[in-house]
DSSP file (Angstrom, degrees, kcal/mol; ACC not computed):
  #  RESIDUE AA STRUCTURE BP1 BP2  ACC     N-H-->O    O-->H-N    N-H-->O    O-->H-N    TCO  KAPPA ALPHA  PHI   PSI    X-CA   Y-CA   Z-CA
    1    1 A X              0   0    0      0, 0.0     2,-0.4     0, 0.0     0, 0.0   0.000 360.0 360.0 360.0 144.2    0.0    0.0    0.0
    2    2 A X        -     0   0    0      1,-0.1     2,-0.1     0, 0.0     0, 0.0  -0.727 360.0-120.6-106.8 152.7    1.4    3.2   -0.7
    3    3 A X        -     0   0    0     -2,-0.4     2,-0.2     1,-0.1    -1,-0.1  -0.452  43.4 -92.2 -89.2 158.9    1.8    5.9    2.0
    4    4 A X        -     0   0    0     -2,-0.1    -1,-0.1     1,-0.1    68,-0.0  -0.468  35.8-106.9 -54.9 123.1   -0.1    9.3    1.3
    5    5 A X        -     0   0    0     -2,-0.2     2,-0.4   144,-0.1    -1,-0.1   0.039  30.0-131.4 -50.5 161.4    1.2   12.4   -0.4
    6    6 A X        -     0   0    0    143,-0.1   105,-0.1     1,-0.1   143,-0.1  -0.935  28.8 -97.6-105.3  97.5    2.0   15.4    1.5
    7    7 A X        -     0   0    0     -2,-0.4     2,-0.5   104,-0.1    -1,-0.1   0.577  47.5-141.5  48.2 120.0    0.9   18.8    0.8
    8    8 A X        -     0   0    0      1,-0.0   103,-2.8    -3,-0.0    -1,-0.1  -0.931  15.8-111.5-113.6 155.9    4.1   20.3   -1.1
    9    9 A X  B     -A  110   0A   0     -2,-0.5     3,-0.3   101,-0.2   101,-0.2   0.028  26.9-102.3 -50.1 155.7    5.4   24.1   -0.7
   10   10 A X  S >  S+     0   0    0     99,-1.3     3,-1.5     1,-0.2    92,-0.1   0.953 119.0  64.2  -8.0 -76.7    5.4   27.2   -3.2
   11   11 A X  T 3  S+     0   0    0      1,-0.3    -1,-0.2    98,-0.1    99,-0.0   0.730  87.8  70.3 -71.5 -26.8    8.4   27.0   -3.9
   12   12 A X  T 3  S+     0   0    0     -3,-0.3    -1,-0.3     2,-0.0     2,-0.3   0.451  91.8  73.2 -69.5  17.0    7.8   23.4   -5.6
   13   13 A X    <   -     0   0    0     -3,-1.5    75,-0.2     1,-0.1     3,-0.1  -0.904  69.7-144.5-119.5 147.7    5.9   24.9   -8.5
   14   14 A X  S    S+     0   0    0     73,-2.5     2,-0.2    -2,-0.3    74,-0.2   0.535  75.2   8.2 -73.0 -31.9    7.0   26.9  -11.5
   15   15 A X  E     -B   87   0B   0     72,-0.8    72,-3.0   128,-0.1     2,-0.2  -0.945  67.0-144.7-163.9 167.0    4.5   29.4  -12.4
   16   16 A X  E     -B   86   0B   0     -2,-0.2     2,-0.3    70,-0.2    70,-0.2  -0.835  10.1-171.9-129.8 153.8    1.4   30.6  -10.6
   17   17 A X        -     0   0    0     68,-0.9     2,-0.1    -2,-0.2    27,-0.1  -0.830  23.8-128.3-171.9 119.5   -2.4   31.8  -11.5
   18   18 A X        -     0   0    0     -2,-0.3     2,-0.3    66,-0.2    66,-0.2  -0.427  22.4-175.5 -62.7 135.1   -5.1   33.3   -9.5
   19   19 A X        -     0   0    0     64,-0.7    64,-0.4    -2,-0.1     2,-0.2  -0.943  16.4-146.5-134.4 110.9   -8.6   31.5   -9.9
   20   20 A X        -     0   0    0     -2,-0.3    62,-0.2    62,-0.2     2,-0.1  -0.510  19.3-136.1 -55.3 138.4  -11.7   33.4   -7.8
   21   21 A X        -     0   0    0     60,-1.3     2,-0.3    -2,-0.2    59,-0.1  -0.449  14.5-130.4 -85.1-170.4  -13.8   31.1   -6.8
   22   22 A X     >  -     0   0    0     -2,-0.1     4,-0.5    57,-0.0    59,-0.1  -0.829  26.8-113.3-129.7 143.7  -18.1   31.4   -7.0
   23   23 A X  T  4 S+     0   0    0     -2,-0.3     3,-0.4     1,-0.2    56,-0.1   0.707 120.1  59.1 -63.4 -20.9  -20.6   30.9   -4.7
   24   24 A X  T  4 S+     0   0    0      1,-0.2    -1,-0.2     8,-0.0    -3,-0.0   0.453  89.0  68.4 -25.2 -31.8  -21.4   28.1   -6.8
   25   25 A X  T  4 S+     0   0    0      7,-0.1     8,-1.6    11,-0.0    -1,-0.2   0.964  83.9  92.7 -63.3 -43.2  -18.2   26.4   -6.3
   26   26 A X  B  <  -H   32   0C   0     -4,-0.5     6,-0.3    -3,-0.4    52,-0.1  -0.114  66.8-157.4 -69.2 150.4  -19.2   26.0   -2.9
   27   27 A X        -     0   0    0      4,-4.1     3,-0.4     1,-0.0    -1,-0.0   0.244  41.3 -81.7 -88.4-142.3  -21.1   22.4   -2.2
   28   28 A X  S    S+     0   0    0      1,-0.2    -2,-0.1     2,-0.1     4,-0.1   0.666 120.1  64.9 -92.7 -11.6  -23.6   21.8    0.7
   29   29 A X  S    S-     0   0    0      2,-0.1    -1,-0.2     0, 0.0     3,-0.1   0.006 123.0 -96.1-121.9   7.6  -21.0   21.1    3.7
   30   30 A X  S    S+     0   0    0     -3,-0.4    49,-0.2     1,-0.3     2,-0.2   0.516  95.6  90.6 109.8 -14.7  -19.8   24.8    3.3
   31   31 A X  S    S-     0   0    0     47,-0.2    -4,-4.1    -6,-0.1     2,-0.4  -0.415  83.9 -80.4-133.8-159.7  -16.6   24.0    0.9
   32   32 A X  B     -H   26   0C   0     45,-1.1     2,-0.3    -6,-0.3    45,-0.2  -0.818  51.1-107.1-115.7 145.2  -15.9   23.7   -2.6
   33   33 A X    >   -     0   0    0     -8,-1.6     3,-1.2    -2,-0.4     4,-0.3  -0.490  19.7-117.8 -81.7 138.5  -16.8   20.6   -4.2
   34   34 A X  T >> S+     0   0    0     -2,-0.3     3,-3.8     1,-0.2     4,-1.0   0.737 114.4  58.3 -46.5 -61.3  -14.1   17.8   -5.4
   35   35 A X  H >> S+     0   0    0      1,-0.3     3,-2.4     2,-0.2     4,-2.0   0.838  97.5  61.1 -35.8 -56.1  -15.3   18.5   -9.4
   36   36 A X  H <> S+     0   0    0     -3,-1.2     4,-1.1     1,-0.3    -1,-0.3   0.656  94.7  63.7 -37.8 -28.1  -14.3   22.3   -9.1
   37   37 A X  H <> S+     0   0    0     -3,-3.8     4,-3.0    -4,-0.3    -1,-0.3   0.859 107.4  39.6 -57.7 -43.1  -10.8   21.2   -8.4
   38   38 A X  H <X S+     0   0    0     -3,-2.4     4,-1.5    -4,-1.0    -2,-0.2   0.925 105.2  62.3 -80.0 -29.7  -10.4   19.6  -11.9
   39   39 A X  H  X S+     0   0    0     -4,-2.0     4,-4.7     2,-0.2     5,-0.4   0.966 110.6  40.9 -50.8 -53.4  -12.2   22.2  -13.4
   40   40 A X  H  X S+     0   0    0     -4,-1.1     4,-2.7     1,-0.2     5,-0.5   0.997 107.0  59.6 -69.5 -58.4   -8.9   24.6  -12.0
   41   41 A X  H  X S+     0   0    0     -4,-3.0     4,-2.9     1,-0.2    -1,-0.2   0.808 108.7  46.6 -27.5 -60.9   -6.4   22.1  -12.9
   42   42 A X  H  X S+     0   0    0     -4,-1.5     4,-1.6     1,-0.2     5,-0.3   0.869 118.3  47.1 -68.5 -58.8   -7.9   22.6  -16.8
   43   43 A X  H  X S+     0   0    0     -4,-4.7     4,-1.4     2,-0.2     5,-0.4   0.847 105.7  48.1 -31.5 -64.0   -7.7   26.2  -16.2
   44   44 A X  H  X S+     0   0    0     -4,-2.7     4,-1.9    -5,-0.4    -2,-0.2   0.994 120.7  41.1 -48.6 -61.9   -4.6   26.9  -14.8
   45   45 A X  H  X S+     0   0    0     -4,-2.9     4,-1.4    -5,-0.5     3,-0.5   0.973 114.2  43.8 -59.1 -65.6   -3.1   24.8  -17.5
   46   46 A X  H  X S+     0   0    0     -4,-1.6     4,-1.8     1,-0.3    -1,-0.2   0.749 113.6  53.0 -43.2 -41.8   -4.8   25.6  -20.5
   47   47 A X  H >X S+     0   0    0     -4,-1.4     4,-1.6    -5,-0.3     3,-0.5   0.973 107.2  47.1 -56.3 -55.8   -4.8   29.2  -19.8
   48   48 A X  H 3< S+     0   0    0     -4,-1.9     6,-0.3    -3,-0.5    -2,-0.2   0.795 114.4  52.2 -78.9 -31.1   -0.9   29.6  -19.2
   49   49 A X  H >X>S+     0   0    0     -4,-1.4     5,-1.4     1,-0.2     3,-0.9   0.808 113.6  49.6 -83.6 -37.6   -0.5   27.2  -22.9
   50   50 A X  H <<5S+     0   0    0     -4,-1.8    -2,-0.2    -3,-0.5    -1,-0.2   0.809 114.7  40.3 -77.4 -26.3   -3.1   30.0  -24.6
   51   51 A X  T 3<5S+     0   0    0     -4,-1.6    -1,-0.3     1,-0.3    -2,-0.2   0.172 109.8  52.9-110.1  63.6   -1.3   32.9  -23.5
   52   52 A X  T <45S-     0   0    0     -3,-0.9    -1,-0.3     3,-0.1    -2,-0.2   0.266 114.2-111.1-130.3  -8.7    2.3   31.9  -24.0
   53   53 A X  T  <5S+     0   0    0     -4,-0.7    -3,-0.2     2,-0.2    83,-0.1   0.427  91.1 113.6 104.7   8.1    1.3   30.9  -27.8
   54   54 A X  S   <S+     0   0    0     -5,-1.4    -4,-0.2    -6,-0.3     2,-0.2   0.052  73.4  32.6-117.2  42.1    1.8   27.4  -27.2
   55   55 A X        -     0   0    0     -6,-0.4     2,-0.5    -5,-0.1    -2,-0.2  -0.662  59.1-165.8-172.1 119.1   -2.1   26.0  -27.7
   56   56 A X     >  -     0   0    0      6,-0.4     4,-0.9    -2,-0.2     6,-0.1  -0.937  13.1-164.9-116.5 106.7   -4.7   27.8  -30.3
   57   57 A X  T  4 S+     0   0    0     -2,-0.5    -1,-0.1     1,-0.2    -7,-0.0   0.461  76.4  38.8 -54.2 -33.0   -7.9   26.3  -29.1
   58   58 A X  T  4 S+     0   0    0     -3,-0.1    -1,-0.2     0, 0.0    -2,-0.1   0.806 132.2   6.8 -87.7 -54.0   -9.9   27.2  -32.0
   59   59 A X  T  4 S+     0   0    0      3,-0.0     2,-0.5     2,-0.0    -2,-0.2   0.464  90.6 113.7-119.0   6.8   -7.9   26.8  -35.3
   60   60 A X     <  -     0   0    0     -4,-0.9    64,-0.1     1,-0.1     0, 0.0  -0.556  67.8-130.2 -87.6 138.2   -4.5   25.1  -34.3
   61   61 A X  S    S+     0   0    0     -2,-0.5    63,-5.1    62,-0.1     2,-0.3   0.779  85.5  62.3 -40.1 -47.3   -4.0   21.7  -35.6
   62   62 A X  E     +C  123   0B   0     61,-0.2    -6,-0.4    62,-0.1     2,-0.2  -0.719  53.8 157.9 -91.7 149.6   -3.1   20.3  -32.2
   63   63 A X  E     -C  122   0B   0     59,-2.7    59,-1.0    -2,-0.3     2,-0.4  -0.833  33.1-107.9-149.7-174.8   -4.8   20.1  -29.4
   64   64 A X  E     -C  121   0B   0     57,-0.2     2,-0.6    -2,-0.2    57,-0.3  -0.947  11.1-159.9-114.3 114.4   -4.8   17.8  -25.8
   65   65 A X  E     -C  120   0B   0     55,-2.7    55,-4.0    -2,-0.4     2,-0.5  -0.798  29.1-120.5-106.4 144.5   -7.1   15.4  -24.9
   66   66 A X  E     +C  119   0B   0     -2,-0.6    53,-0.2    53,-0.3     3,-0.1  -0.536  35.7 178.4 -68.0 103.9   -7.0   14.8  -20.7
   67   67 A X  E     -     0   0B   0     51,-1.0     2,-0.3    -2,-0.5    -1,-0.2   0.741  64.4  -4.3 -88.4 -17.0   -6.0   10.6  -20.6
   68   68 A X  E     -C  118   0B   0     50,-0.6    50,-2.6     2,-0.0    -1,-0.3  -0.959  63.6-178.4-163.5 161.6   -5.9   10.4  -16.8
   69   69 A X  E     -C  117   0B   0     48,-0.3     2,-0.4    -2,-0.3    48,-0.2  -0.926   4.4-176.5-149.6 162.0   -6.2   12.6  -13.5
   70   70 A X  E     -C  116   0B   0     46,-2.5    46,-0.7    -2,-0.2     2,-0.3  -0.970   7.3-161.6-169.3 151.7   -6.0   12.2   -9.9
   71   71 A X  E     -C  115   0B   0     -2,-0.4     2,-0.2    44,-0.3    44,-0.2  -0.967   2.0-169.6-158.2 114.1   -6.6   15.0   -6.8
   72   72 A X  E     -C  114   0B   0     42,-2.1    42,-1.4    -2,-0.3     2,-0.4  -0.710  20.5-158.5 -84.8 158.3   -5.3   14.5   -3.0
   73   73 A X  E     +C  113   0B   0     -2,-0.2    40,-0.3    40,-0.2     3,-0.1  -0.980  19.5 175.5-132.1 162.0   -7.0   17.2   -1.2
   74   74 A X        +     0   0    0     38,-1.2     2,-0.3    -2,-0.4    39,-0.2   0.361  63.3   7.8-174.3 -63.3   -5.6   18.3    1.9
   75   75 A X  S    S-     0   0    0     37,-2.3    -1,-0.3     2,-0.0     2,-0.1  -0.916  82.2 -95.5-168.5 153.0   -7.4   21.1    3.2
   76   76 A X        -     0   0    0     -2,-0.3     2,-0.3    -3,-0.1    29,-0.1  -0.334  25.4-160.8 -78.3 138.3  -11.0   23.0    2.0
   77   77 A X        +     0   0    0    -45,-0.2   -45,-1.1    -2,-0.1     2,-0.2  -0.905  17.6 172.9 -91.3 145.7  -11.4   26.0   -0.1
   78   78 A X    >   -     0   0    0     -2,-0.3     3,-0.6   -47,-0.2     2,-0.3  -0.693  29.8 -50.0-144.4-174.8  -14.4   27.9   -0.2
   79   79 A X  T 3  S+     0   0    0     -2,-0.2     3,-0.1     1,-0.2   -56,-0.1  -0.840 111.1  29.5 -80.6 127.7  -16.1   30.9   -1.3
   80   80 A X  T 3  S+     0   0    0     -2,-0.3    -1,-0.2     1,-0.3   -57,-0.1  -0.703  95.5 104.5-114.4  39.5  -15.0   33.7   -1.1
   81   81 A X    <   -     0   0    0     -3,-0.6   -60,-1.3   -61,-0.1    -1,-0.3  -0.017  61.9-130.2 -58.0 175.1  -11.6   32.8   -1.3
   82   82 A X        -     0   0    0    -62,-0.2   -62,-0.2    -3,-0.1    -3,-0.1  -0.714  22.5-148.1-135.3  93.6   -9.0   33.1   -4.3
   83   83 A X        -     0   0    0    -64,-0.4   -64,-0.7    -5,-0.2     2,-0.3   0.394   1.7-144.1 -33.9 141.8   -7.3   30.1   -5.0
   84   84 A X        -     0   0    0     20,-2.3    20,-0.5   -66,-0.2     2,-0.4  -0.826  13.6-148.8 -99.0 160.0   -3.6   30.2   -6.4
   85   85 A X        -     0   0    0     -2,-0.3   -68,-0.9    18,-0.2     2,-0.5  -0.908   8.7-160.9-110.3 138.4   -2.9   27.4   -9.0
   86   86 A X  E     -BD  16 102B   0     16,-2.3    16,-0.6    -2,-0.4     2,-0.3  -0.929  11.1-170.5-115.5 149.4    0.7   26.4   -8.9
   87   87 A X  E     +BD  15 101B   0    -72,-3.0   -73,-2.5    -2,-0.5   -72,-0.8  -0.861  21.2 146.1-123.0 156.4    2.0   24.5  -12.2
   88   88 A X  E     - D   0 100B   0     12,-0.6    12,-1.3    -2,-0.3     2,-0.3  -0.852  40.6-113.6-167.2 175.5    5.1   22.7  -12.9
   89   89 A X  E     -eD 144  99B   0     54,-5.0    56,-1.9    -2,-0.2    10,-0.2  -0.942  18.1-172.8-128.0 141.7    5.6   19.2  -15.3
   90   90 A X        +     0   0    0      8,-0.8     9,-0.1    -2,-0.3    -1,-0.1   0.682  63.9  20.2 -74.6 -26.9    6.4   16.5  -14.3
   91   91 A X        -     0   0    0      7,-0.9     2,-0.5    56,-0.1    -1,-0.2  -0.328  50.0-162.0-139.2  71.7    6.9   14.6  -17.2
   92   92 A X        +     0   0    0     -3,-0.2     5,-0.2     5,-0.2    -3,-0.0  -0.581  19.5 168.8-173.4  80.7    7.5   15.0  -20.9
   93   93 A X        -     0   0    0      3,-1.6    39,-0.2    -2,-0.5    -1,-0.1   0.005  53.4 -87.2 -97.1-154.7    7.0   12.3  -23.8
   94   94 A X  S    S+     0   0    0      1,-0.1    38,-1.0    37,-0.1     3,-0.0   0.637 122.2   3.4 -93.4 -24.5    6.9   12.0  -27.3
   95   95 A X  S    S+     0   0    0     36,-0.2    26,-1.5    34,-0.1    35,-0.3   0.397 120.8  65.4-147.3   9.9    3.2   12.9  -27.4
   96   96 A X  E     - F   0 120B   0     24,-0.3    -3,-1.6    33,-0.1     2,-0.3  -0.795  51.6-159.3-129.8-175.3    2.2   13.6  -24.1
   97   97 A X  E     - F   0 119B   0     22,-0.5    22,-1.5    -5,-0.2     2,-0.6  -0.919  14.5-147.1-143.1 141.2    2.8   16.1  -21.2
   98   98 A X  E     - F   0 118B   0     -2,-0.3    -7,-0.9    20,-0.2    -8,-0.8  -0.995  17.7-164.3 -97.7 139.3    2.0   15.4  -17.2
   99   99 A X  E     -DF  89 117B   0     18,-2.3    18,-1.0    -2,-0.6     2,-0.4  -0.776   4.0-162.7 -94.9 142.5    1.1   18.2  -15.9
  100  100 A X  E     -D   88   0B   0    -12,-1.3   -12,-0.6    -2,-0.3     2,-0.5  -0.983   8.8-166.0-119.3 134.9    1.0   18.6  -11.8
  101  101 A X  E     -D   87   0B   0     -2,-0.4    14,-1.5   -14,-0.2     2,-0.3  -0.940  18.3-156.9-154.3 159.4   -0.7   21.0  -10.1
  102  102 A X  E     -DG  86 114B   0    -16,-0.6   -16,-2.3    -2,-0.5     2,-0.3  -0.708  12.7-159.6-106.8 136.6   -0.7   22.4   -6.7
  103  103 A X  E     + G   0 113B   0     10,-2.8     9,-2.6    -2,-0.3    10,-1.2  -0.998  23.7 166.6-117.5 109.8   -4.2   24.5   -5.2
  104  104 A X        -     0   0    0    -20,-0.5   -20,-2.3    -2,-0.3     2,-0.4  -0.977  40.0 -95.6-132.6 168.4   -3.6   26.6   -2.5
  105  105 A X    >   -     0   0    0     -2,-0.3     3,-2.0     5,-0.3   -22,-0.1  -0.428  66.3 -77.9 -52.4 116.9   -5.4   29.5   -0.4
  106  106 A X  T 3  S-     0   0    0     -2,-0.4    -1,-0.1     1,-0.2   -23,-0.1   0.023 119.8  -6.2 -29.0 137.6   -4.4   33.0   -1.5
  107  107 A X  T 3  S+     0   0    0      1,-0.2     2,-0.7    -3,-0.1    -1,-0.2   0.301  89.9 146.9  50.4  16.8   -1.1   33.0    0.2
  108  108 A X    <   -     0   0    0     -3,-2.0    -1,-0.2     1,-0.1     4,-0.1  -0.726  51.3-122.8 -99.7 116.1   -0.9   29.9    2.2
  109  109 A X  S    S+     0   0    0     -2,-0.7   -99,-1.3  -100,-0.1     2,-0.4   0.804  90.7  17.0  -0.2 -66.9    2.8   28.0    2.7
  110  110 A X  B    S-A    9   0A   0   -101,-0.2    -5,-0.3     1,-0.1  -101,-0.2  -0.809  96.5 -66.6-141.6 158.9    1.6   25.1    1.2
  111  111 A X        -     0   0    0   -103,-2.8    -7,-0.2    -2,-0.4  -104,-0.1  -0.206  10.1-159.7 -72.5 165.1   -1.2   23.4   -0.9
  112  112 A X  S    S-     0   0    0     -9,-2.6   -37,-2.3     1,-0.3   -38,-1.2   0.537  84.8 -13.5 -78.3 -37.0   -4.7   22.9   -0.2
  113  113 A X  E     -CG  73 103B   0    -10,-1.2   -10,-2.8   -40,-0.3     2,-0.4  -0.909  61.0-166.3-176.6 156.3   -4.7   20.2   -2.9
  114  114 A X  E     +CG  72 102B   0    -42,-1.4   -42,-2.1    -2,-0.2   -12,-0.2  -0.981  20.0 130.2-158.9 149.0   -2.8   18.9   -5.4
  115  115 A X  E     -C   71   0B   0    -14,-1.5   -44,-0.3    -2,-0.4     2,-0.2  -0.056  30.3-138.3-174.2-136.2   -3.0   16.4   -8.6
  116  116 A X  E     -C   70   0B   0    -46,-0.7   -46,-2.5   -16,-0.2     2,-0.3  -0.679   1.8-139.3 154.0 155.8   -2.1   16.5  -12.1
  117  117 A X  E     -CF  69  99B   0    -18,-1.0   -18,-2.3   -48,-0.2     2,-0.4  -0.967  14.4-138.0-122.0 144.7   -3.3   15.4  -15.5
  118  118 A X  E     -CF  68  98B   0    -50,-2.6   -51,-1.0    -2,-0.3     2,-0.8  -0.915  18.8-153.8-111.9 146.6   -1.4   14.0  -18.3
  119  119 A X  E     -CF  66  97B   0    -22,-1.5     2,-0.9    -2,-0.4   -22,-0.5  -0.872   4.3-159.9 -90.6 100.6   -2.4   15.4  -21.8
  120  120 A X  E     -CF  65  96B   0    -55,-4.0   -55,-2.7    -2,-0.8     2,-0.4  -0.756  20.2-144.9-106.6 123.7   -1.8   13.3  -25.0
  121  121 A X  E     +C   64   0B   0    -26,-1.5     9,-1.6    -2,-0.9   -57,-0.2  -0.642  25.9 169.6 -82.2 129.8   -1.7   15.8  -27.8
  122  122 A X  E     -C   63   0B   0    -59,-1.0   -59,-2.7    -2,-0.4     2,-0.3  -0.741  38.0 -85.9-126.0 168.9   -3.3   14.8  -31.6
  123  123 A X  E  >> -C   62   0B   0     -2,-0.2     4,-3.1     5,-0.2     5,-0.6  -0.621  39.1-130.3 -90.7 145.5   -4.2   16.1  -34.7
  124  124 A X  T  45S+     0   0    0    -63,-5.1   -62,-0.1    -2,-0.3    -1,-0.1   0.416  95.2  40.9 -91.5  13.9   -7.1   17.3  -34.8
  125  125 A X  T  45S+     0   0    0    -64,-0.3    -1,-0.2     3,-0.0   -63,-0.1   0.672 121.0  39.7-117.3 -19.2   -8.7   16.1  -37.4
  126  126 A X  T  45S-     0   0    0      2,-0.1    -2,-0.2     1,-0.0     3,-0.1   0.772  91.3-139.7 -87.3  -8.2   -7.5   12.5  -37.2
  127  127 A X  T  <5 +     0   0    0     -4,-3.1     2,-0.2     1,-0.1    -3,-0.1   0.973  62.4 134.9  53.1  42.0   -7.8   12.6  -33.3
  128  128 A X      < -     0   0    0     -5,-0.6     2,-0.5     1,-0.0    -5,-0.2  -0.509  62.7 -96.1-123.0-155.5   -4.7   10.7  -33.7
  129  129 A X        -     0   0    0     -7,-0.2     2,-0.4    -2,-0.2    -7,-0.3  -0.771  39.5-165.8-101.4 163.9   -1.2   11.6  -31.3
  130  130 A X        -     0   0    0     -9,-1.6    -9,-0.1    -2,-0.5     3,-0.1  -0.997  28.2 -89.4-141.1 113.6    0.9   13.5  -32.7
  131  131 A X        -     0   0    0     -2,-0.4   -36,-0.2     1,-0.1   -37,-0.1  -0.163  66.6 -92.9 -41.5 125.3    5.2   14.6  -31.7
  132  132 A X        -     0   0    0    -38,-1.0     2,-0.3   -39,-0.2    -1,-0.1  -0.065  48.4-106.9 -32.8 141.0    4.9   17.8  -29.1
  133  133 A X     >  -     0   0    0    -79,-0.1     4,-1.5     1,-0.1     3,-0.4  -0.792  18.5-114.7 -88.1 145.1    5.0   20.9  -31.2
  134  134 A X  H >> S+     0   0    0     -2,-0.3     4,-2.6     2,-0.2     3,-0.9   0.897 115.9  53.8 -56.0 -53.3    8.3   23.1  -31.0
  135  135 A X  H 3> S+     0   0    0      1,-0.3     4,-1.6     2,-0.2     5,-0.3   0.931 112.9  48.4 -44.8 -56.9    5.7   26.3  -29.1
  136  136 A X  H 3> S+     0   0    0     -3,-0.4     4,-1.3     1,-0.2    -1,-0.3   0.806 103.5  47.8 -67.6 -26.4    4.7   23.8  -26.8
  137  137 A X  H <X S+     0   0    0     -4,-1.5     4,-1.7    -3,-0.9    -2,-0.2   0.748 111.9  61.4 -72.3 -23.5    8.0   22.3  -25.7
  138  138 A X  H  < S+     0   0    0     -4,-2.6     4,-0.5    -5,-0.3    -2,-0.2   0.857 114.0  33.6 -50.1 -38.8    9.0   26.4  -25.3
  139  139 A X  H  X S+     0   0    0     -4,-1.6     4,-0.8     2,-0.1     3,-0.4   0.944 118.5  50.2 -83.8 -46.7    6.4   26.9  -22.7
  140  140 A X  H >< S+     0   0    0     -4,-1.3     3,-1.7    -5,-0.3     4,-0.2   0.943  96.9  77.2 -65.6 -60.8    6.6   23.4  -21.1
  141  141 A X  G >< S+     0   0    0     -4,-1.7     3,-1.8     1,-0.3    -1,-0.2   0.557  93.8  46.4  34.8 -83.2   10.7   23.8  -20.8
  142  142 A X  G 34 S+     0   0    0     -4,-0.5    -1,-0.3    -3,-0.4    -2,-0.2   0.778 111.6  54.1 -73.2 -39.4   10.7   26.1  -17.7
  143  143 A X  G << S+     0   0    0     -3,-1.7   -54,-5.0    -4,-0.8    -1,-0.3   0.365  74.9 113.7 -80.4   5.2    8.1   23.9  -15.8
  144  144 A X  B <   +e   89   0B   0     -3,-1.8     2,-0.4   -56,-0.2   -54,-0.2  -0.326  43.8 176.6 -70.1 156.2    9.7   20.8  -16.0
  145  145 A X        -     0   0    0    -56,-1.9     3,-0.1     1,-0.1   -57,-0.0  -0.924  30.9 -98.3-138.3 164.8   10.9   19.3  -12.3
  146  146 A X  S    S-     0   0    0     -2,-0.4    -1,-0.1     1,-0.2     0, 0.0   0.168  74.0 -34.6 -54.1 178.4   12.3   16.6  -11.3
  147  147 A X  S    S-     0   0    0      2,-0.1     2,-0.3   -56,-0.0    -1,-0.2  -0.387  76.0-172.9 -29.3 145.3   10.8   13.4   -9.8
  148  148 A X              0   0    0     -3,-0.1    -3,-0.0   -58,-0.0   -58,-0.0  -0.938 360.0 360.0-140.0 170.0    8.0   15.2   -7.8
  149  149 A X              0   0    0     -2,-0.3  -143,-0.1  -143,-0.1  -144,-0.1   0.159 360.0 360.0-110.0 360.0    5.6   13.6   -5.2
């Protein structure tokens, strides 16, 4: 059985993006509900790949479809906080990307939760995988880590 992840620091992330939450986010028990997490994970990333040039969501040839995810969570977020996203990647293949990212409370030490997705990028019209494109390995570059937990 494998023992539990920890929470990881700031500093173990690469680049950062504020997400407000909604009163909506919040569920019945007062916090924000597990789905809302993945929602920011998709956000955080995809945002930081649109504005660095390195994902054109409408007409670019390539695109990512999400093959697996996974969220420890740690401690609650609510409304009317504003969540931080921390990014980094963990991993880097021939046609895919994992992405990790870290959720914490504006200004809080350490995350709130934290996960990751892996992307495998195709063409989009064959929906088939497709070698990383040079824009995206520019952006991705600076967010690689090491092993990370």
């Amino acid at each position: 059985m494998s023992s539990r992840p920890s929470p990881q620091p700031r500093s173990s992330y690469r680049a950062f993006r504020a997400i407000p939450t909604r009163w909506m986010d919040n569920d019945l028990y007062g916090h924000v509900n597990n789905v809302v997490y993945y929602s920011w994970f998709d956000t955080a990333v995809n945002a930081l790949l649109i504005e660095e040039g390195a994902l054109d969501i409408h007409q670019g040839s390539t695109i990512g479809f999400v093959v697996e995810t996974q969220c420890n969570y740690f401690a609650p977020l609510a409304f009317p906080q504003t969540v931080e996203a921390g990014i980094r990647v963990a991993h880097v293949g021939s046609s895919s990307v994992r992405y990790e990212i870290g959720l914490f409370a504006q200004g809080a030490p350490t995350a709130a939760a934290q996960g990751h997705f892996v992307h495998v990028y195709v063409d989009r019209a064959t929906q088939r995988p497709v070698p990383l494109p040079e824009a995206l390995l520019r952006v991705i570059g600076p967010l690689k880590v090491g092993a990370a937990g």
